[in-house]
DOZALUM-909852 format. One record per residue (C-alpha): residue number from 1; y, x, z. Coordinates in steps of 0.02 Angstrom, whole numbers. Each point is the difference from the previous one (the first is absolute). Layout:
BEGIN
   i     c2     c1     c3
 NUM      Y      X      Z
...
This chain:
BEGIN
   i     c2     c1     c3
   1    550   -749    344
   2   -122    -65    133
   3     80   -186    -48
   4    -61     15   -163
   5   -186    -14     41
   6     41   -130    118
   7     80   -114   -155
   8   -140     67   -121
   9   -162    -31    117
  10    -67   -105    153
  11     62     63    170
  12   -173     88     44
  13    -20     78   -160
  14    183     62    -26
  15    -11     74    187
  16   -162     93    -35
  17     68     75   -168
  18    175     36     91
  19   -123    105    133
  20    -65     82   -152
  21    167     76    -52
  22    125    124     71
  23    179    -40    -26
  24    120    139     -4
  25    172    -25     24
  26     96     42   -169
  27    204     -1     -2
  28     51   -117   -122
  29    122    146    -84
  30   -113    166     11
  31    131    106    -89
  32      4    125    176
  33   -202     16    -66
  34     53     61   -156
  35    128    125     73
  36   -100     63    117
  37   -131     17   -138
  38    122     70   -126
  39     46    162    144
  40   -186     15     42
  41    -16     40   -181
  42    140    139    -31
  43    -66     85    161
  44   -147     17    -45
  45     45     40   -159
  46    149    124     48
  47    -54     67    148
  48   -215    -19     14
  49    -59     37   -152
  50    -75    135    -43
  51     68     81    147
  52   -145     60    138
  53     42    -30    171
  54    -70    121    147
  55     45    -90    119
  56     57   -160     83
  57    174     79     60
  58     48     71   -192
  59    -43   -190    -67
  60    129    -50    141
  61    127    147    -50
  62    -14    -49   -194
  63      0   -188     16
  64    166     12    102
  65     86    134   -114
  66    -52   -127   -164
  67     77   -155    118
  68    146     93     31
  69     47     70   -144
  70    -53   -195    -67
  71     95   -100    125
  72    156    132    -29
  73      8    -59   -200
  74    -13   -204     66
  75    -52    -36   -204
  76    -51   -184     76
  77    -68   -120   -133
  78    121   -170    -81
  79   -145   -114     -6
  80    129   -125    -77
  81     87    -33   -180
  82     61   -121   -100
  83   -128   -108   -134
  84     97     93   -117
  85    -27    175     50
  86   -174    -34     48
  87    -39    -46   -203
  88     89    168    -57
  89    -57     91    149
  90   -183    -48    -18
  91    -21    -50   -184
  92   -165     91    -19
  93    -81   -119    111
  94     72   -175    -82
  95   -105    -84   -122
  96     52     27   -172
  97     26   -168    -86
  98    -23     16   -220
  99     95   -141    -82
């Protein structure tokens, strides 16, 4: 944050390094990021690739034929589980402890 340089460095100093910088706002939760990053992906992975396009208009046509026929399904994602379901779920990626 911009208060940080102000509690790490003199006021004219933290000021002209706070100039230096651009702050972006970030949501403190960005799991809508990783949605919207997740159906980015299978579009273009579904529906783009590999697939030439003539035209502007049959892009249009085929993206909204691969939404509908997506939105129709409504898969959705459960971004939430129990501690215990998350160990069995994702045991490949805990740390494997040798007694």
């Amino acid at each position: 944050t911009k208060g940080a340089f102000y509690e790490a460095f003199e006021p004219d100093r933290a000021r002209a390094l706070v100039r230096q910088i651009k702050f972006c706002y970030t949501p403190k939760h960005g799991s809508w990021l990783n949605i919207a990053e997740n159906e980015l992906s299978a579009m273009t992975r579904q529906c783009l690739s590999n697939r030439p396009m003539g035209d502007i208009k049959t892009l249009q046509g085929e993206i909204s034929a691969w939404s509908y026929d997506v939105n129709t399904k409504q898969q959705g994602v459960d971004w939430q589980m129990k501690l215990s379901d998350a160990r069995r779920k994702l045991k490949s990626v805990y740390p494997k402890i040798k007694s």
